[in-house]
C-alpha positions as CSV (number, residue, x, y, z in Angstrom):
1,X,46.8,34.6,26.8
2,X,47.2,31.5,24.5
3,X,49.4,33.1,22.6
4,X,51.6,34.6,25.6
5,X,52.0,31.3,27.4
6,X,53.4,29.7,23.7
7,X,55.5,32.2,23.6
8,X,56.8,31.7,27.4
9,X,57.4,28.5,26.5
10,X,54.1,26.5,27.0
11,X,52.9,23.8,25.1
12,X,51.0,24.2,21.9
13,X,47.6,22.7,21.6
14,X,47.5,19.9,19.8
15,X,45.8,19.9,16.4
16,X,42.4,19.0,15.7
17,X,41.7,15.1,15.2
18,X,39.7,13.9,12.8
19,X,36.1,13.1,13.4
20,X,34.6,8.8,13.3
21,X,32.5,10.7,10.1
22,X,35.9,11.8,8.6
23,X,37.6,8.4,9.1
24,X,34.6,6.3,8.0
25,X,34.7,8.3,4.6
26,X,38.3,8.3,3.7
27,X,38.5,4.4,4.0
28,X,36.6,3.7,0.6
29,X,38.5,6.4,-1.0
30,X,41.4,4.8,-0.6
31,X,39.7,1.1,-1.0
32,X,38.6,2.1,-4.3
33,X,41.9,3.5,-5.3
34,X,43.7,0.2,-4.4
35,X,41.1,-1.7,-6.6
36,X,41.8,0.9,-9.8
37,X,45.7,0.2,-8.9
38,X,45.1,-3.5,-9.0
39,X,42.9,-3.6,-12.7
40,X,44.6,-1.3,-14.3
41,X,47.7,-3.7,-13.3
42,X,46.2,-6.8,-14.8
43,X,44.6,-4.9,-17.9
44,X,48.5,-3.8,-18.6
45,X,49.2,-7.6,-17.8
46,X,46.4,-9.4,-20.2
47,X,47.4,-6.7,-23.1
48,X,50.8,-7.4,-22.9
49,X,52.7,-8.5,-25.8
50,X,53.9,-11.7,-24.8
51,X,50.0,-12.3,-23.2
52,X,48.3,-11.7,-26.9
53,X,51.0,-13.5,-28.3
54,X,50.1,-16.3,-25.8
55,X,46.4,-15.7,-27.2
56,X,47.0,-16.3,-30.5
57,X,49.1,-19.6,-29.9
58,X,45.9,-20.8,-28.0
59,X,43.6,-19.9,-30.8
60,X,45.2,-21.7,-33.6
61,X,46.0,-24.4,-31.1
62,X,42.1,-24.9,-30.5
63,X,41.7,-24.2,-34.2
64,X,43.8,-27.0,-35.2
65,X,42.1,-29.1,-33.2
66,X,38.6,-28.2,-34.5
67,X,39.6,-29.1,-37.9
68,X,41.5,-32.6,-36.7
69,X,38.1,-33.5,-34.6
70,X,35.8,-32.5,-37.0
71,X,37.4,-32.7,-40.3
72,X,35.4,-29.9,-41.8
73,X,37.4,-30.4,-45.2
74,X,35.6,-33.6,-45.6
75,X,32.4,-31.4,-45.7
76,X,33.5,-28.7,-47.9
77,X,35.1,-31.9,-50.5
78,X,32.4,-34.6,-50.5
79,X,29.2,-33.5,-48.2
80,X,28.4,-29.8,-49.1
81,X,24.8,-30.2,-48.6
82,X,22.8,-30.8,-52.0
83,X,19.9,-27.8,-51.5
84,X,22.9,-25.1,-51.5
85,X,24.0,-24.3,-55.5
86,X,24.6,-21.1,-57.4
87,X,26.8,-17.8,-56.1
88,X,25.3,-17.8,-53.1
89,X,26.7,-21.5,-52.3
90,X,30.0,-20.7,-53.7
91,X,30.3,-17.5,-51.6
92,X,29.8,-19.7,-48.3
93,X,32.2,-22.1,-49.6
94,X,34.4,-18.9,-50.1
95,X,33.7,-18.0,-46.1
96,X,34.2,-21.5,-44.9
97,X,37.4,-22.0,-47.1
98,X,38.9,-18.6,-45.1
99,X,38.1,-19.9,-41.9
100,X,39.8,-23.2,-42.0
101,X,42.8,-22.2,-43.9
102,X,43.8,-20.1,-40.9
103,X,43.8,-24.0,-38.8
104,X,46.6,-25.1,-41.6
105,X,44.1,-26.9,-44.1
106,X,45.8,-27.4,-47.1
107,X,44.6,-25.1,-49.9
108,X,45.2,-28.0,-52.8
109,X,42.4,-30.1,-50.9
110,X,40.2,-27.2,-51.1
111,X,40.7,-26.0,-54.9
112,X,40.5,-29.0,-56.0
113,X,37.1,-29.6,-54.1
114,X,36.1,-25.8,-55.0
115,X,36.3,-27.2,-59.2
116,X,34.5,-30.3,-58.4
117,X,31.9,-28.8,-56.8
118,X,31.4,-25.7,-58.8
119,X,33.1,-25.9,-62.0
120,X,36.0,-24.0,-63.2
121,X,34.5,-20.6,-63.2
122,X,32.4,-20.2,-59.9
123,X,35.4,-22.6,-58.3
124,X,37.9,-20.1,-59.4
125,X,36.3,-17.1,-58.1
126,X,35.8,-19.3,-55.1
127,X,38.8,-20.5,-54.4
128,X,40.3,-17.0,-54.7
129,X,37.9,-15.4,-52.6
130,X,38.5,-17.6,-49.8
131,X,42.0,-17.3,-50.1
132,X,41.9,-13.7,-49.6
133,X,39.7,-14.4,-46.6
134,X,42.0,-17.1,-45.3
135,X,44.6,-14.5,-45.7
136,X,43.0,-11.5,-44.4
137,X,42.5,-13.4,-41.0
138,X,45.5,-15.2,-40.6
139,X,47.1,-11.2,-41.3
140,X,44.7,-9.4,-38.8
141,X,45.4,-12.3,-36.1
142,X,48.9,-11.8,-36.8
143,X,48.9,-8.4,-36.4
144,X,47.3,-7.7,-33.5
145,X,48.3,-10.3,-31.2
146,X,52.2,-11.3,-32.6
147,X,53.5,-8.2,-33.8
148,X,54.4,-6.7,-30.9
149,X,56.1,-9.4,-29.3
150,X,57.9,-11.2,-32.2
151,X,59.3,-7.9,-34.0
152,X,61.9,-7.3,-31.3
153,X,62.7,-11.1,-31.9
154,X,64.2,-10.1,-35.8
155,X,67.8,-9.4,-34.8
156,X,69.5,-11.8,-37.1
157,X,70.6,-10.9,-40.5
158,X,68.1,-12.5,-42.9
159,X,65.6,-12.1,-40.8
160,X,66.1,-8.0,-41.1
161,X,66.3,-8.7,-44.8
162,X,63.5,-10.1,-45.3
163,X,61.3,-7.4,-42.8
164,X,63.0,-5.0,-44.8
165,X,61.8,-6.6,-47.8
166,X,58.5,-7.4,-47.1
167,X,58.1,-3.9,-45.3
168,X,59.3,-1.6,-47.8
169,X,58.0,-3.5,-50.8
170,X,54.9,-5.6,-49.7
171,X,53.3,-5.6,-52.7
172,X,55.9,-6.7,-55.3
173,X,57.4,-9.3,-52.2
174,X,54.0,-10.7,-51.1
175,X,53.2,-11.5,-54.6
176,X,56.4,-12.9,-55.8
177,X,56.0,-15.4,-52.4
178,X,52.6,-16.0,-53.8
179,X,53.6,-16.9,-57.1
180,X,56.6,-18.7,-55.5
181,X,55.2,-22.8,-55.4
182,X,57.4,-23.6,-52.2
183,X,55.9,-21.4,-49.4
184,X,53.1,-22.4,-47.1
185,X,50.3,-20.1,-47.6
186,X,50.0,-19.8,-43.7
187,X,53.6,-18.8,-43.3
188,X,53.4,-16.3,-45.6
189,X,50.5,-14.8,-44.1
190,X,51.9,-14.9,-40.3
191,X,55.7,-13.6,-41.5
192,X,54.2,-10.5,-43.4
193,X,51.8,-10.0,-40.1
194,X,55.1,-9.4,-38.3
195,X,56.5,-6.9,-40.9
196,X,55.3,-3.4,-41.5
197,X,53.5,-4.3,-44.9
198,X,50.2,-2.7,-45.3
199,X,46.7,-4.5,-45.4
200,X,45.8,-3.3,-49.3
201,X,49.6,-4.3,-50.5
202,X,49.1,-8.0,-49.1
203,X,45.4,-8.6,-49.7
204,X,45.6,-7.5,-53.8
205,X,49.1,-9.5,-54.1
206,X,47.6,-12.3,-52.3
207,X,44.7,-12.0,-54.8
208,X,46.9,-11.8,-58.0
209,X,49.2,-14.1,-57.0
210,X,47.6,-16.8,-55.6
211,X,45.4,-16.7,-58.8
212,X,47.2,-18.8,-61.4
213,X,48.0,-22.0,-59.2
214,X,44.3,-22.0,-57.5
215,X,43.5,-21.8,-60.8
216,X,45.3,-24.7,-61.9
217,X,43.8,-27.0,-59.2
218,X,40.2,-26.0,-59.6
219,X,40.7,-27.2,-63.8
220,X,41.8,-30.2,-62.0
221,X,39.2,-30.6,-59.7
222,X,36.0,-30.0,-62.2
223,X,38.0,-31.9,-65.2
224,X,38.8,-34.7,-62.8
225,X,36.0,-37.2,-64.2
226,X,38.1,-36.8,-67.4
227,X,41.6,-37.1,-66.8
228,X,42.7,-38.0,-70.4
229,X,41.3,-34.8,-71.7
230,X,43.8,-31.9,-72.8
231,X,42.3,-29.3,-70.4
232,X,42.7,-32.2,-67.1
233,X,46.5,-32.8,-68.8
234,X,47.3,-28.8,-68.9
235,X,46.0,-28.4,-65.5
236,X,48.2,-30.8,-64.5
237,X,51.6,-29.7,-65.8
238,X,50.4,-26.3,-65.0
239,X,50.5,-27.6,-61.1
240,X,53.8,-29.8,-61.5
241,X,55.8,-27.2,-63.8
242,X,56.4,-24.5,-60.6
243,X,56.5,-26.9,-58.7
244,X,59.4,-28.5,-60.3
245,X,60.8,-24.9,-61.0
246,X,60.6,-24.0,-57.1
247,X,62.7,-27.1,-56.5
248,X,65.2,-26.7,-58.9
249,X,65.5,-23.0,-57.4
250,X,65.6,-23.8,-54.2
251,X,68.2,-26.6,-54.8
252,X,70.3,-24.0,-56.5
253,X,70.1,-21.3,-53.8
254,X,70.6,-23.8,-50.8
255,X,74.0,-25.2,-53.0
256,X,74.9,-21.4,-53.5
257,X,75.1,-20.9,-49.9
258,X,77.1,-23.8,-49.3
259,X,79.4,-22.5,-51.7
């Protein structure tokens, strides 16, 4: 009969509404659904280039600060505590030398401490291994919370050339930079972050070439009581000759381009 009167032109019965039960259960369905959108919107937002970027600015911002409030050089050059001696002091100087390398502490300071408080051998090994800590960090930091936002930055010219450089031949770049008296430490360690260059390439460069001028200051640093002596007076050209040599080749390159 339903069917007749439809087709004579009735009205249809309205479809079925849904129950209170029904309603009740599809609100925190779609409650929860919202709250997924909404985290999985701010996870996007706080993993974000320009927001790890951000990240890392604040770190070494509070990091420099650390080191400017608590001068924690001062410890590591004149107050390492007396009961700590041998490898296994040297290989917490070697930890703490990393850490505050990555704040901007000048590596002289702490080679020079590194001989005075360990001697030329231990001090070396020292000294090296926390510049390959120092490195290592500054590298991973770099890495994983600049790379993505700064590498779309490298449009110019030399700044291509030297990505290129640095990411087609890390190892042969990173250690002529290292040998190289006129580049920061830390800005060598943030600028090949940026590049492709793999983690093996730069630490082992860093290592080799970092070796002959940490070298150089830790002589200084444990001959230091005797600076007439011949190995104090080696130590020291061995530190002024590059650096004069990275002057005179920097002045040359900078009239070059002028030219």
């Amino acid at each position: 009969m339903l069917d007749a009167h439809t087709r004579s032109g009735g009205t249809a019965p309205a479809p079925p509404r849904a129950t209170a039960t029904e309603l009740a259960a599809a609100v925190p369905v779609g409650a929860a659904a919202v709250r997924l959108g909404f985290a999985a919107r701010c996870a996007r937002l706080l993993f974000s280039p320009w927001a790890r970027f951000s990240l890392l600015v604040a770190l070494l911002a509070g990091a420099v600060a650390a080191v400017l409030l608590f001068e924690p050089q001062r410890l590591l050059a004149h107050g390492w505590p007396p009961q700590l001696g041998g490898v296994a002091a040297a290989l917490i100087f070697a930890v703490a030398y990393g850490v505050i390398t990555v704040a901007f502490v000048p590596r002289p300071l702490l080679n020079l401490a590194a001989g005075a408080l360990f001697g030329s051998e231990l001090g070396i090994a020292a000294a090296i291994g926390g510049s390959v800590i120092g490195a290592g960090l500054a590298f991973g930091l770099g890495r994983f919370l600049g790379q993505d936002a700064l590498r779309p930055l490298l449009r110019g010219k030399f700044l291509k050339t030297v990505d290129g450089q640095f990411s087609r031949h890390g190892f042969r770049s990173m250690l002529a930079v290292r040998l190289f008296p006129g580049v920061p430490f830390w800005a060598a360690n943030y600028c090949a972050s940026v590049s492709r260059m793999g983690w093996l390439p730069f630490l082992l460069a860093t290592a080799l070439g970092s070796l002959p001028n940490t070298a150089a200051y830790v002589v200084a640093g444990a001959r230091a009581s005797t600076p007439t002596s011949p190995v104090f007076l080696i130590a020291m050209a061995a530190i002024a000759v590059p650096g004069l040599a990275g002057a005179v080749v920097a002045w040359r390159k900078r009239h070059h381009l002028r030219g």
